[in-house]
C-alpha positions in Angstrom: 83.3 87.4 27.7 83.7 83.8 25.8 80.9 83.0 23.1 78.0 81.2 24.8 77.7 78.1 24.4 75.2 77.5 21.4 71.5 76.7 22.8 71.2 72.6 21.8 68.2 70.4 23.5 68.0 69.7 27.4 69.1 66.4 27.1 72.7 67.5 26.0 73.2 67.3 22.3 74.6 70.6 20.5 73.1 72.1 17.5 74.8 71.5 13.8 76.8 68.0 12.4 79.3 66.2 14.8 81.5 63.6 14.3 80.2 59.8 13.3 82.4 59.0 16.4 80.7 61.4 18.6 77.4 60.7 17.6 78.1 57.1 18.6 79.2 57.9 22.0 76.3 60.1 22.4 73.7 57.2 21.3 75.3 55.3 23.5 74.7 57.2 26.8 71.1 56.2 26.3 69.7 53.2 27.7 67.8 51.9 24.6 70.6 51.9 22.2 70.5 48.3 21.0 71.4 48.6 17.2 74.8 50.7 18.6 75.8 48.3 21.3 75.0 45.2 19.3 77.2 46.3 16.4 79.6 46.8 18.8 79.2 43.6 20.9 79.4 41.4 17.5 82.9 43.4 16.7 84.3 43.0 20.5 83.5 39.0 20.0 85.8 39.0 16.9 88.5 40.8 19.2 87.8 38.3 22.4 87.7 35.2 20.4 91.0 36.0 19.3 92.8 36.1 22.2 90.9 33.0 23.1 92.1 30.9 20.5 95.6 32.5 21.0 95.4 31.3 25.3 94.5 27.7 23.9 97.0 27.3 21.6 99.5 28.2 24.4 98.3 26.4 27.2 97.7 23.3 24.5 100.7 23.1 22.8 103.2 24.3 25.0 104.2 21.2 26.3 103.9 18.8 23.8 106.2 21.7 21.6 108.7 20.9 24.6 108.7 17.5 24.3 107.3 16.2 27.8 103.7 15.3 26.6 102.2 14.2 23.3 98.7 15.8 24.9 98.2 18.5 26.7 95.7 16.5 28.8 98.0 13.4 29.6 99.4 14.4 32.6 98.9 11.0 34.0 102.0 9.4 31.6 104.1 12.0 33.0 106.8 9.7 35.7 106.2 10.5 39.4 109.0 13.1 39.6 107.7 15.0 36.8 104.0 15.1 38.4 105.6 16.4 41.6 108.4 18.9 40.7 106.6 20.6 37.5 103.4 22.0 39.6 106.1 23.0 42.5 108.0 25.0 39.5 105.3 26.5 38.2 103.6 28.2 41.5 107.1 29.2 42.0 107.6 31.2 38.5 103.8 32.6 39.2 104.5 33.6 42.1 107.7 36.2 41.4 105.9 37.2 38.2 103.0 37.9 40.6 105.9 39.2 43.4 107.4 41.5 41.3 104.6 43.4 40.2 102.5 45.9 41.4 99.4 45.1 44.2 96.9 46.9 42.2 98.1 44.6 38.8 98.0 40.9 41.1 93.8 41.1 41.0 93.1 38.6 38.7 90.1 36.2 37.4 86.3 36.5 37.4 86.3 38.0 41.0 88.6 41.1 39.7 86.2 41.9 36.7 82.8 41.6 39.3 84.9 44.4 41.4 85.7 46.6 38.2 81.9 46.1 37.4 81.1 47.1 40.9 83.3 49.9 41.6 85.0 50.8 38.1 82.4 50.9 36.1 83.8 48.0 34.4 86.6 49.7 33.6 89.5 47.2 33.4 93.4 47.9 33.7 95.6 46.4 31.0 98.0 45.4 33.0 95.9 42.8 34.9 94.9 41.2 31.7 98.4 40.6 30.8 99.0 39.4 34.1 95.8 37.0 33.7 97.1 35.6 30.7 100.5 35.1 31.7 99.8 33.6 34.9 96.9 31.6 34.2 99.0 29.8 31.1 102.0 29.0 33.0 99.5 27.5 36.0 97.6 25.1 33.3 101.1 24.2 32.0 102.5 23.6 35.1 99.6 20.9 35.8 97.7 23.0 38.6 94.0 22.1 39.5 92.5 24.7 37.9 90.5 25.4 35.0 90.9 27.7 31.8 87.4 29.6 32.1 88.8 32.2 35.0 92.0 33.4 32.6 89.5 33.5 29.1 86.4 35.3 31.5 88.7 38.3 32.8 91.0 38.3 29.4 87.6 38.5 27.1 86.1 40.8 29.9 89.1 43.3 29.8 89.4 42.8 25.9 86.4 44.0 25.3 86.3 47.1 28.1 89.2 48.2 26.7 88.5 48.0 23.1 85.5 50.5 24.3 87.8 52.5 26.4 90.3 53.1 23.5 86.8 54.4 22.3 86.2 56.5 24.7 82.6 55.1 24.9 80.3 56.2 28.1 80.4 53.6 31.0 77.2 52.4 30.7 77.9 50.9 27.6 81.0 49.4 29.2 79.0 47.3 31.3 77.7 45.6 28.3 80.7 45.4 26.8 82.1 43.2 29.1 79.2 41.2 29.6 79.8 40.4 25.8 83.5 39.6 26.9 82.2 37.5 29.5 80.2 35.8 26.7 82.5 35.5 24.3 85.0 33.9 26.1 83.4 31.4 27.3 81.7 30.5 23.9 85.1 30.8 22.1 87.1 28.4 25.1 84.5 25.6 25.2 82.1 26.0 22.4 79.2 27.1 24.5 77.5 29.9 23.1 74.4 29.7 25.1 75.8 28.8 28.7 78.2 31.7 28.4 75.6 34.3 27.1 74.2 33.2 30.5 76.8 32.9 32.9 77.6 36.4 31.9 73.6 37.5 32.8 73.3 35.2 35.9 76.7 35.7 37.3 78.3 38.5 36.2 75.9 41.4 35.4 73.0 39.4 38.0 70.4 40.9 35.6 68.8 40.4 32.5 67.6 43.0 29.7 66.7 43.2 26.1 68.8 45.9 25.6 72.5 43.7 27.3 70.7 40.5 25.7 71.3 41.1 22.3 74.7 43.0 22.2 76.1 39.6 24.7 74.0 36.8 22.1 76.2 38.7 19.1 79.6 38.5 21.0 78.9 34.9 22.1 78.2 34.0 18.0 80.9 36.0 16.7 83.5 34.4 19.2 81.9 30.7 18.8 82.0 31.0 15.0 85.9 32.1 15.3 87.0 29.4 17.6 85.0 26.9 15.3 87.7 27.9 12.4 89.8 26.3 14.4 88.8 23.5 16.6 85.8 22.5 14.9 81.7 22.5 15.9 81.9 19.0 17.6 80.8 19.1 21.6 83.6 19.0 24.5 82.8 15.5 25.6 81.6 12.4 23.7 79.0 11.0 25.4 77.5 7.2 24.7 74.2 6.2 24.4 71.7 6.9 27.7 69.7 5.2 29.4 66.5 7.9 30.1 65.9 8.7 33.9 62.5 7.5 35.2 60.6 8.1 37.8 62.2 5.7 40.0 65.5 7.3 39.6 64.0 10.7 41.2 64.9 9.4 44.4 68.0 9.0 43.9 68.8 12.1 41.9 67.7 13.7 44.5 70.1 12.3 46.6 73.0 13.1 44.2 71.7 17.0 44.2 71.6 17.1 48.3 75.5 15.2 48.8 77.2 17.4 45.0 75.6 20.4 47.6 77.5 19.5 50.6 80.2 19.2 48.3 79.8 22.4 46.6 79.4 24.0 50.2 82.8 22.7 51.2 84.6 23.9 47.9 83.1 27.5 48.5 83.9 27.5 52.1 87.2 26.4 52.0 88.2 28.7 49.0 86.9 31.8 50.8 88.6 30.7 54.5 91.9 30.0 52.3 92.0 32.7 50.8 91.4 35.1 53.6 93.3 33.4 56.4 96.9 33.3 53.6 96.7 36.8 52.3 99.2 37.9 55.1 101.6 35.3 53.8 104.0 35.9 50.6 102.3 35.7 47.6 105.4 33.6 46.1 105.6 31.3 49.0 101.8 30.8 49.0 101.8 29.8 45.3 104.4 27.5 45.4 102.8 25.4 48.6 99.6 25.2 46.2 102.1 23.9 43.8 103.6 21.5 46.0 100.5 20.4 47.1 99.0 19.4 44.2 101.8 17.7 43.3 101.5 15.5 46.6 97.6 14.8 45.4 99.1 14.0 42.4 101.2 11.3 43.5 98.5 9.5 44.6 96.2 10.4 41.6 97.3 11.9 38.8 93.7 12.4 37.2 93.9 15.8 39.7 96.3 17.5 36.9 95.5 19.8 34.7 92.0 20.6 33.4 91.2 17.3 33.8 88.8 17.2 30.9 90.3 13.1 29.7 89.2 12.0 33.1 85.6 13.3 32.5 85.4 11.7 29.2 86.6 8.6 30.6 84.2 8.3 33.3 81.7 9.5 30.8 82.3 5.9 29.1 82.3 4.6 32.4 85.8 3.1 32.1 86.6 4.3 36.0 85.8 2.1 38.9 84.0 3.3 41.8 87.1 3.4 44.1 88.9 5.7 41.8 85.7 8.0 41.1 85.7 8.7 45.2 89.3 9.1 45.6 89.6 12.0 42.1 86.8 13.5 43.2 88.0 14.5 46.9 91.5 15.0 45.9 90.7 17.6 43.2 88.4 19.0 45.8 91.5 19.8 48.4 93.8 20.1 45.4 91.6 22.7 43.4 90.8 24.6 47.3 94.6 25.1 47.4 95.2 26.4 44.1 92.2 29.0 44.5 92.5 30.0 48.2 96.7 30.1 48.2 96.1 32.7 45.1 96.9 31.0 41.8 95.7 33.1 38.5 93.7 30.3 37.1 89.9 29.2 36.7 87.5 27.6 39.8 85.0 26.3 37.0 86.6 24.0 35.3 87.5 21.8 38.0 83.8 21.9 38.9 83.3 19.8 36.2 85.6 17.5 37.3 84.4 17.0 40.7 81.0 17.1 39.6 81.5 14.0 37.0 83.1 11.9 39.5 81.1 12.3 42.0 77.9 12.2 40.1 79.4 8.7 38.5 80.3 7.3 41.7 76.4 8.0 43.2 75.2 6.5 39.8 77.3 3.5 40.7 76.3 3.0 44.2 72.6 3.6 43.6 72.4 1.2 40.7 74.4 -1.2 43.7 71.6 -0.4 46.0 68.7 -0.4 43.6 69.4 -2.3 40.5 66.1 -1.6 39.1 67.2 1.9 38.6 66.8 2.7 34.6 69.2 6.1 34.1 72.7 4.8 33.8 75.8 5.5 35.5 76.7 7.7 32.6 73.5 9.8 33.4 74.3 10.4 36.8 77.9 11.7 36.1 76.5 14.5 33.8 73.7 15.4 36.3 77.0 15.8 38.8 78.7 18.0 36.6 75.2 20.2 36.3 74.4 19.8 40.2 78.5 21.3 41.3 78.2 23.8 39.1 74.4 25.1 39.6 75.7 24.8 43.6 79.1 26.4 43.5 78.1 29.8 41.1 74.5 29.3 42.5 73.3 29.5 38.6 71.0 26.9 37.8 70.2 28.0 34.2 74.1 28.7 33.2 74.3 25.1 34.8 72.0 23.2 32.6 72.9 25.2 29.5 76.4 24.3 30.1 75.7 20.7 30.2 73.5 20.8 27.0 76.0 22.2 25.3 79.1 20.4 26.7 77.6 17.1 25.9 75.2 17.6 23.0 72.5 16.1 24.4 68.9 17.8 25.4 67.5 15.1 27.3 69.8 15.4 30.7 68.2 18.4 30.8 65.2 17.5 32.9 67.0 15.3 34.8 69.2 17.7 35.7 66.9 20.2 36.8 65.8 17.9 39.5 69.6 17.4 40.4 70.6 21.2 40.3 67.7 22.2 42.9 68.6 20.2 45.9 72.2 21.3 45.2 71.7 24.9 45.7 69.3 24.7 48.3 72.0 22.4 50.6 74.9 24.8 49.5 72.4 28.4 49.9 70.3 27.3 52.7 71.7 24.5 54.9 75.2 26.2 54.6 74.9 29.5 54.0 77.1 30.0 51.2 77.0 32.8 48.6 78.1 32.2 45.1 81.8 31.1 44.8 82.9 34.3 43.4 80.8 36.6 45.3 82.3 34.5 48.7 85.7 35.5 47.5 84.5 39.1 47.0 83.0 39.4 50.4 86.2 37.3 52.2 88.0 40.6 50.8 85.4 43.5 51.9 83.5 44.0 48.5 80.1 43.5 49.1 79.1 42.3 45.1 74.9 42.4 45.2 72.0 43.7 42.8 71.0 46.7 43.6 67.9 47.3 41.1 68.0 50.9 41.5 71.8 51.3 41.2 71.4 48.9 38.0 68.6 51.3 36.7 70.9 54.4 36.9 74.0 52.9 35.6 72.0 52.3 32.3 72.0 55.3 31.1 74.8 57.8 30.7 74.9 61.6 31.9 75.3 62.5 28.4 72.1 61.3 27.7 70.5 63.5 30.2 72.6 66.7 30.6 71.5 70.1 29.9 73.3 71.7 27.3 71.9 75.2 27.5 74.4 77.0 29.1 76.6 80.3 28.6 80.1 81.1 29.9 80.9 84.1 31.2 83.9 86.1 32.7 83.2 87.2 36.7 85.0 90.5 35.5 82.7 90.9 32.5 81.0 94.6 32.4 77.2 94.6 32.4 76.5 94.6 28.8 78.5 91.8 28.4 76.0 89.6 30.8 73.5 91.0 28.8 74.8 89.8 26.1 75.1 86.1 27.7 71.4 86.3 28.4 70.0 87.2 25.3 71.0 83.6 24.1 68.6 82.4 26.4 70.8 79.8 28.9 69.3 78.2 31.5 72.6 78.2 33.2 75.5 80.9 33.5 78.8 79.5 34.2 81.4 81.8 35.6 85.1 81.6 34.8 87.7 82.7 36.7 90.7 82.5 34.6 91.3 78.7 33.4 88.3 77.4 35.5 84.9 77.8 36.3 84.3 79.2 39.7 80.6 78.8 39.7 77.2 78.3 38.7 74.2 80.8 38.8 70.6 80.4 37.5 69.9 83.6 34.9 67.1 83.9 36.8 69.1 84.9 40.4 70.9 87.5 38.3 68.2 90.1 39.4 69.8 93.1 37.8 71.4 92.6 34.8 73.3 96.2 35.3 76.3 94.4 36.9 78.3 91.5 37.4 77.5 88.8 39.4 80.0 88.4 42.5 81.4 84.8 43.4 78.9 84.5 46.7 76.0 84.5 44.2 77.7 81.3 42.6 76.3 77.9 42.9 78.5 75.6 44.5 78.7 71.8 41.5 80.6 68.7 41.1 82.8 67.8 38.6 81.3 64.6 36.4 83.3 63.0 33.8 81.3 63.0 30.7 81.8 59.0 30.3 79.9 58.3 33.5 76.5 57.1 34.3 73.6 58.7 36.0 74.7 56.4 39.1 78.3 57.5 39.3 76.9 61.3 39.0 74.3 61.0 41.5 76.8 59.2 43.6 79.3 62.2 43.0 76.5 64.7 43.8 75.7 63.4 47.1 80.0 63.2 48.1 80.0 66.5 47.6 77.1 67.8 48.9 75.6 69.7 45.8 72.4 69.2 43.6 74.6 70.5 40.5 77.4 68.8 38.6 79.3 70.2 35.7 79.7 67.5 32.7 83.2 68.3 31.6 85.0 66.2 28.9 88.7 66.2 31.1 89.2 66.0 35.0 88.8 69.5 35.5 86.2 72.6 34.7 87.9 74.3 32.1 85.5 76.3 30.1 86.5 74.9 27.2 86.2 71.2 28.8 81.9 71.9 30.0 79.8 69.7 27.9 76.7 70.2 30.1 74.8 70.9 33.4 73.2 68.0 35.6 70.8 68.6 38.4 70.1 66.2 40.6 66.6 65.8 40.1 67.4 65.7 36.4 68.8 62.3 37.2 65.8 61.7 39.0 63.3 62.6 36.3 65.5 60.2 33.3 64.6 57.5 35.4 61.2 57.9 37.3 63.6 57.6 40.9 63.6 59.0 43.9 66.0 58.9 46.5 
């Protein structure tokens, strides 16, 4: 017979000193541990900011090293061939870098890490994040209408996940960990520390807790205050003096929220149909049409390049005519619907922004046309644009408004825009029916991404945290005494080995007479759970297999030397007050 295992607590944790390492991992599995996962969120900021500043540099510098720009943002100097061939180059070099590897490493961008969340546990593959980076640089180089948020989301989101994975942390602290990717990368990329401690709340994990609040706020400071080493504290755009809205200028705001909507609707709906209706085509040959058709929208207007950011600032100063303002807006609209729906690896956000401010600056021109007694200016309107597209697209007001406080430094569009962001997502949600940009993309491809409050409740805490470590292991051949021996430790479970494995459960109590050895058709039928998972992922492994008992083993497989615990079904049950 092998030594039982020593008699611990019920909740899992063995008797004498552990490793500092161990003791983590086990502090972790609980749902309250806020000092451990805040420690660790401030540390995985460090890491994602980082790579952040490191995807900048390249996608800022890159072609100004080469000679062809002296900005990275001044595509529009670049001569008519240029603006054509360089966007048809680069969806082609994507594309057989995408080609060439493997389908499971092609998932890229925020949709891929909502997926891991959902199904992985927000376990993410390396592989993809290299990908992501690789791909996503060469497409904001190459002057495609996307935006730099969807590469710096998944690379600070898999960053993070796999700093904790190398830690062999439980899953329920990966969540959090990237959530605090999700933060930090967005702080770090646009100096936002508040708008991307809540996109990562409102879009990504769809719930907030005091627990995930604090660990995220850390990442987003440690990853702001790196990226401010090297580009500075100083807002994204510059933004003049304002005129204040009043109450005349409701109206009309309200009027900008309802037509950014219908424009938010279309850029959701024609990403989703896009993407769904080209996935049977070749991923190289669908990446270089986005490329050529961008380059034919930039022919016309150049402004459609690139992140675009310079064409915001300038028609924050108001120096582009009304005429232009309609013609940028609807050609990054079909530009940026190609580039997301034909499969490009780069960002959907950014170009909100884009589309937003030039729409929003062309309504504030034609309503101070139409009503020149209107007392927001032009300027105003754009901003309230910006906030309106992107509450409508992600269908996240409060990541919306926080984005444009932060982005232009100034508190007093916030109440403006509040009136703007509502009609926008009741025109995109309700009049259209569309779900959140990335969820629509999700869905368009069979993953049904939703809160589940319950599901959410149980992947909080891990099975570690729960477990029953009170168990003895014994040999099916044992003699009599040696099962006597087993019980006079006191186990409330007896796990029988066969060999190299367990074969089965049994409850002391079932082991009626204690003069012989139980037989294998007294054995309990279990489930193998990984020690890293959540209550979720064991209760969801319990019910596959049709058992009320799971082994917690440290490896794939139960080797007695591998069992860490006993769960019960209506242990899970009992951790968190549910019943199924």
């Amino acid at each position: 017979m092998r030594a039982p295992r020593s008699a611990a607590s019920r909740a899992g944790r063995p008797a004498g000193p552990r490793p500092a390492l161990d003791r983590l991992r086990h502090d972790l599995a609980h749902a309250d541990a806020m000092v451990a996962l805040s420690a660790l969120g401030a540390v995985a900021g460090l890491v994602v900011g980082v790579l952040i500043v490191a995807f900048r540099l390249v996608t800022e510098k890159t072609l100004v090293v080469a000679g062809l720009m002296d900005d990275a943002e001044r595509f529009e100097a670049l001569p008519w061939p240029w603006r054509l061939a360089l966007p048809i180059a680069g969806g082609l070099a994507v594309g057989l870098i995408f080609q060439w590897a493997s389908v499971g490493s092609r998932q890229v961008g925020p949709a891929h890490v909502m997926a891991q969340l959902a199904s992985q546990a927000g376990r993410m593959p390396w592989r993809n994040a290299v990908m992501q980076f690789v791909g996503g640089a060469i497409s904001i180089v190459s002057g495609h209408s996307v935006g730099r948020e969807g590469p710096v989301i998944h690379v600070g989101a898999a960053s993070a996940s796999l700093f904790g994975q190398w830690l062999r942390l439980p899953n329920n602290s990966l969540r959090t960990l990237v959530a605090c990717g999700v933060a930090g990368a967005i702080a770090a990329s646009f100096n936002t520390p508040i708008a991307g401690v809540v996109f990562a709340m409102e879009v990504v994990l769809l719930e907030y807790t005091l627990v995930g609040f604090a660990p995220v706020i850390l990442a987003a400071v440690s990853a702001t205050s790196l990226s401010r080493l090297v580009y500075g504290a100083d807002p994204a755009f510059a933004v003049p003096e304002l005129q204040r809205a009043s109450l005349l200028d409701l109206p009309w705001i309200v009027v900008l929220g309802v037509a950014v909507g219908c424009l938010a609707a279309a850029y959701v709906a024609g990403t989703r149909r896009l993407d769904q209706r080209s996935r049977h085509l070749p991923l190289w040959l669908r990446t270089t049409a986005a490329g050529a058709f961008t380059g034919l929208c930039a022919l016309a207007a150049p402004e459609v390049m690139g992140l675009g950011y310079d064409t915001v600032q300038l028609t924050l100063l108001g120096e582009i005519g009304l005429a232009a303002l309609v013609v940028i807006a609807l050609l990054k609209l079909a530009a940026t619907v190609a580039c997301g729906g034909l499969g490009l690896p780069g960002g959907l956000i950014g170009p909100m922004v884009v589309m937003g401010a030039t729409a929003g600056g062309a309504l504030g021109i034609v309503g101070h046309s139409l009503a020149p007694g209107l007392g927001a200016s032009p300027v105003l309107y754009a901003m309230l644009g910006v906030a309106a597209m992107m509450g409508a697209s992600l269908q996240a007001p409060l990541a919306a408004l926080m984005a444009i406080l932060e982005l232009t430094g100034r508190a007093d569009v916030l109440l403006p825009g509040m009136a703007a962001v509502i009609p926008a997502l009741l025109v995109a949600r309700a009049a259209f029916g569309q779900d959140p940009i990335f969820v629509a993309i999700l869905r368009g491809r069979g993953i049904d991404y939703r809160f589940d409050p319950v599901a959410a409740l149980l992947d909080r805490t891990g099975v570690a945290a729960a477990m029953n470590g009170r168990f003895a292991i014994v040999d099916s051949s044992s003699p009599p005494a040696r099962w006597e021996e087993a019980l006079a430790s006191d186990p409330d479970w007896l796990l029988l080995a066969d060999g190299d494995s367990i074969g089965g459960v049994l409850r002391p109590q079932a082991l009626a007479d204690t003069r012989r050895a139980a037989t294998a058709g007294e054995a309990l039928p279990f489930a193998i759970v990984s020690l890293h998972a959540t209550l979720g992922e064991a209760l969801r492994g319990l019910d596959q297999a049709q058992t009320p008992i799971g082994l917690v083993c440290s490896g794939d497989a139960a080797r007695p030397g591998e069992v860490c615990g006993v769960i019960e079904r209506q242990q899970i049950e009992a951790a968190v007050g549910y019943r199924a």
